[in-house]
N, C-alpha and C positions, 0 to 999 in steps of 0.2 A: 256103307257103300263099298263097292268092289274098288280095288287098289285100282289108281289109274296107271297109265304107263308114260314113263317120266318125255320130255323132250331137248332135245337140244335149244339150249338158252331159249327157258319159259319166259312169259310173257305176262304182262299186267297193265289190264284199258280201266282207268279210272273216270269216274263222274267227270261232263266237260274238259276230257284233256287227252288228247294221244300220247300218250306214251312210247318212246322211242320202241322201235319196234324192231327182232332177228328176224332173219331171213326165215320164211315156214313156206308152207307148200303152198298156203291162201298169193302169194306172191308170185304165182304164173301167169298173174294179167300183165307182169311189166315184160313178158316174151309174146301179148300179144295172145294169149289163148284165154286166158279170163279163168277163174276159177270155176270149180263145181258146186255147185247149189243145191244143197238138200233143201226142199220145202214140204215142214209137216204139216197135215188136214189141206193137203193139197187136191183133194175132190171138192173141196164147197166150199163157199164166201170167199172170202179175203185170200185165202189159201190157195183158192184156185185160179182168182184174178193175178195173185203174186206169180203164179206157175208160168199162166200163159205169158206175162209181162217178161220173165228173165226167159222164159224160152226164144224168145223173138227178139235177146238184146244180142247185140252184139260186143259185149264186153262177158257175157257170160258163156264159157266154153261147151259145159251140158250142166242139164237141167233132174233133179234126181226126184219121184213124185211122190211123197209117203201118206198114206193114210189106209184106214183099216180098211179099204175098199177103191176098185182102182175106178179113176175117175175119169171126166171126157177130154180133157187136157191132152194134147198129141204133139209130137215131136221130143217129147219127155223119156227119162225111163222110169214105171210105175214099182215101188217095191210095196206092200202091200203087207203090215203090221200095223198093231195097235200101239201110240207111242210109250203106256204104261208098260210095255214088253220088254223085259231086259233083251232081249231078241233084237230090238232095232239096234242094237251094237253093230249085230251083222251083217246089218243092213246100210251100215255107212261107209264100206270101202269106198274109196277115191273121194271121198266131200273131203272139202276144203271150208266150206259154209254152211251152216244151216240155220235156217228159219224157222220160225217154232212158232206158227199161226192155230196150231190144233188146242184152240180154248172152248169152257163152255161158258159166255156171256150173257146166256139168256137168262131176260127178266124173271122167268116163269121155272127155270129149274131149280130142283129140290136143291136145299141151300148144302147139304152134309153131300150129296154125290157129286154138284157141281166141285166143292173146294175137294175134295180125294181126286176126282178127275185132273182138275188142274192145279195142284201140287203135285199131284204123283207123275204127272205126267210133264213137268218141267224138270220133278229131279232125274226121274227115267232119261230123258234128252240130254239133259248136263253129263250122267254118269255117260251114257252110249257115246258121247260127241267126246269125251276123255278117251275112253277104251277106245275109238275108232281115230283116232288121234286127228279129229276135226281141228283146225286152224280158232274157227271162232264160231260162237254160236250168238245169234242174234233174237230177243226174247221183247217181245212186242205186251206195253202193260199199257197205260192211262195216265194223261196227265192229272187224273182225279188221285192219282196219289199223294199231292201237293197239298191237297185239304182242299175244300170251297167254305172259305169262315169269310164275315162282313169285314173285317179287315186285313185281309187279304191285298196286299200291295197290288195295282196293276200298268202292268204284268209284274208273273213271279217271274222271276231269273231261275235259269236250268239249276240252277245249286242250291237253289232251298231246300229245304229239309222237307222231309216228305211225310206231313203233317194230320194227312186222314185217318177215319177211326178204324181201329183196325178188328173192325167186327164180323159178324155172320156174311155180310154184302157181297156183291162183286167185288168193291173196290177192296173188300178184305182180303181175298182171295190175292189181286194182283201186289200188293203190301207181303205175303208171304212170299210170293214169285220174286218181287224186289230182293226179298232178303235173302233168297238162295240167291239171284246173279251175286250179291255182294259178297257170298260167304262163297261162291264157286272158284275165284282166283286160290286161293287158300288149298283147295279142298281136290282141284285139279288145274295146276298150274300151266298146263302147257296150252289152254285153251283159254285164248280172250271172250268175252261178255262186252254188246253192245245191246243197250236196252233201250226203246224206242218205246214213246210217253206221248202221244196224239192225243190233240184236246179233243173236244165233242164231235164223236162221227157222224157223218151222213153219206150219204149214197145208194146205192140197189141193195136192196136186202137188210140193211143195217136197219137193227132192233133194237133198243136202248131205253132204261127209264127216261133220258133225255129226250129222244125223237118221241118218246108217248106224250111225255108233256104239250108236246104243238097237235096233238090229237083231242086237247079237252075241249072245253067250251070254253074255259075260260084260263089266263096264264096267271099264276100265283106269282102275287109280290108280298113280300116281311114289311111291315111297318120299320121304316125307319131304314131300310136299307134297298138295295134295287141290284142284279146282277150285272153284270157285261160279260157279253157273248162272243165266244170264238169256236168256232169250229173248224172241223179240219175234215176235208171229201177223201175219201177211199182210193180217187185217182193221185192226190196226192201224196199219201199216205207209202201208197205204191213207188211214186217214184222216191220219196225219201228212203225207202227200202233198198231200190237197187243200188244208191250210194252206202250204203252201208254194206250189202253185200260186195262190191269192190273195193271198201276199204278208204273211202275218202272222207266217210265220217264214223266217228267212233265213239265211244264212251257212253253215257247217258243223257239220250237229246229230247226234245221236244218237238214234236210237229202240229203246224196248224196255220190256218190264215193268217196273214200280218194285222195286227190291229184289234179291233173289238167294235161291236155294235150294244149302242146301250139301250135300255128295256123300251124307251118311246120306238126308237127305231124299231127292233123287235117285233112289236105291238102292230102299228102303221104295216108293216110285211106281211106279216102273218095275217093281219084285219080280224085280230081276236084283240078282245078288252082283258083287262086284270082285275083279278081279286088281291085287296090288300087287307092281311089278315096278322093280327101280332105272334111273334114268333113262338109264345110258348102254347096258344091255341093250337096252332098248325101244326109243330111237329109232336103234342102229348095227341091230339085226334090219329095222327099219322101213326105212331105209335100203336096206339089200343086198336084201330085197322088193322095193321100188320098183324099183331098177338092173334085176331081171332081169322087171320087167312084172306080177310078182305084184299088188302095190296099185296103184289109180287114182295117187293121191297120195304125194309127195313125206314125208318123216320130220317136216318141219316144222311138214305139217298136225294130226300127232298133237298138236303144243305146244295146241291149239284144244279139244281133250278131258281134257285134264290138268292144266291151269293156269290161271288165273283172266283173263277182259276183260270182266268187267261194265263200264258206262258209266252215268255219270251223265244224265242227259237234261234237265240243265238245262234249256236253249232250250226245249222242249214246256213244260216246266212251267208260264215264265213266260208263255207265251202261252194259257196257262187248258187245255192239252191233257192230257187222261187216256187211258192205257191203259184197252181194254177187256177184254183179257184180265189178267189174275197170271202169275207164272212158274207153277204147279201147276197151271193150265188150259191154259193153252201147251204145258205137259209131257204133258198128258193127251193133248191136240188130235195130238201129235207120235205120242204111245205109239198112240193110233188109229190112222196111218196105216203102221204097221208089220208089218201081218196078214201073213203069209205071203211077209217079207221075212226074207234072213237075210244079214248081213254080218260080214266082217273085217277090221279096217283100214281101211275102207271099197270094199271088194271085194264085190260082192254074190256070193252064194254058192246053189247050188240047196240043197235040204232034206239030203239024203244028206251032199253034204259038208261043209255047214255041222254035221251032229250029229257027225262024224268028227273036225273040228276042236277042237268042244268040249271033245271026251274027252281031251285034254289040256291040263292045268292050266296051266301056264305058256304057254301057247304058245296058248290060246284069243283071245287078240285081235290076237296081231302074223301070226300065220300059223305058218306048221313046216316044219322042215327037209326033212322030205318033200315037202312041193310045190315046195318052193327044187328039190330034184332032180329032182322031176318035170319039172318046167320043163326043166332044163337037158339032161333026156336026150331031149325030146319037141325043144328047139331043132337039139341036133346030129344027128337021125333026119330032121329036115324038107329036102327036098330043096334 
């Protein structure tokens, strides 16, 4: 990595704890003008919702727009780089903050260009936000980094150890992201790391092996164990952002509804029945799908539908923040966005053969051995 450039009394945001803090440039909101806000992948999702929200706050002075393409967001200034670009260096004069929403989370991207995308493009942002001598960078992962095991306390506390497999998955990818904010104080001290750990999203656009699971016919339970549900809405999400971007919460937090709904409730909401299936059926079928291309996702992802990572969200609390949604309006917001979706596994599936799959009881969420063959006779026919 390129030498960063030193600052006057650096600085260190540890897990759950603000750390006494020198005066930096991020510190122009107590004159009253608010910091400057870089937000990257600020043309689409999350990125662009976060844009227009700090453009129109009044705690934030100006709004800086980055992404490889400029987007419809207005009242913004657009700088227009790829964040892999050692280039966005010099694209950060005047930020004081930046938010680093430019990931690739989809189910359906190739597992080796998704993680190079975002690793390379989290250390690209760490190194530019040093050399541009940003105040603090703020780096947006998953409370699925905490693990979802059957004995999983509920809630975990912000300071658990963060226990997921750390394989091919998404959630492998955000477990690497973890570990560069942790290794970033070290590495470029003059810039603080707050990382922000949302439990299960829902809202507009939001894509997730988790929102596919309320797409099936039927919701998968583990013999002998049952999840509890928390989600956390994008509007939310949002505003635990712009406290972070002014600095009233720091370190590594959790966002998400207060509470938890358990799997009958679930059920009753959603007006879908369960499959209760034993756990080494489930995840070795899940398994041999994934190997031959059937599901997006790896066997691991199912632990995320089947077993319990609610979070506690202490850090918001203390800093006076509420949820504006419940888990039951999160759940509802989620059930809306599922019209004329139909999935397995998290496999999106057309109408025909998602009714096909249903029709059978056991095998309605992991997939069936018919298409395991299908597959395999459509691979050795292909030239």
């Amino acid at each position: 990595m390129p030498a960063t450039l030193s600052r006057e009394q650096p600085t260190l945001t540890t897990p759950n704890a603000q750390v006494r803090r020198r005066r930096t440039r991020a510190q122009g909101s107590a004159s009253g003008n608010g910091p400057v806000v870089a937000v990257t992948g600020a043309a689409r999702g999350l990125g662009h919702a976060l844009t227009v929200k700090l453009a129109a706050s009044a705690r934030v002075r100006r709004v800086i727009a980055i992404d490889d393409h400029r987007g419809e967001a207005t009242g913004v200034t657009w700088r227009v780089v790829d964040v892999r670009d050692p280039a966005l260096a010099g694209r950060l004069a005047e930020v004081d903050v930046l938010v680093h929403t430019d990931l690739d989370l989809a189910p359906e991207s190739d597992r080796s260009a998704r993680r190079a995308f975002n690793v390379r493009g989290v250390q690209t942002v760490l190194t530019a936000a040093a050399a541009g001598r940003v105040s603090r960078v703020i780096l947006i992962t998953s409370a699925m980094v905490y693990g979802a095991r059957p004995d999983n306390p509920v809630p975990l506390p912000e300071s658990a150890p963060l226990a997921a497999d750390p394989d091919g998955s998404v959630v492998g990818d955000l477990l690497e992201i973890e570990d560069l904010a942790r290794r970033s104080p070290r590495t470029n001290p003059g810039t603080t790391i707050t990382v922000v750990r949302p439990a299960a999203l829902v809202g507009t656009g939001v894509d997730t092996f988790v929102t596919r699971h309320f797409e099936a016919p039927r919701l998968l339970t583990i013999k002998g164990s049952a999840p509890s549900w928390q989600f956390c809405h994008t509007d939310d999400l949002l505003s635990a952002l712009e406290l972070a971007v002014t600095g009233e919460v720091t370190g590594a937090f959790a966002v998400g509804c207060d509470g938890w709904l358990e799997q009958d409730q679930v059920e009753e909401l959603a007006g879908l029945r369960r499959i209760e299936l034993p756990a080494a059926l489930t995840f070795g079928t899940a398994q041999r799908l994934h190997r031959v291309g059937i599901t997006p996702a790896p066997a691991t992802d199912l632990r995320y539908v089947v077993y319990p990572w609610v979070v506690d969200c202490t850090t918001l609390r203390a800093a006076g923040w509420r949820p504006g949604y419940d888990n039951e309006t999160a759940l509802r917001a989620l059930l809306e966005q599922r019209t004329g979706h139909h999935a397995v596994a998290g496999r999106r599936l057309a109408g025909k053969e998602a009714t096909i799959t249903a029709a059978g009881a056991t095998v309605a969420v992991i997939g069936t051995a018919a298409i395991v063959r299908r597959a395999r006779r459509r691979r050795r026919t292909e030239p």
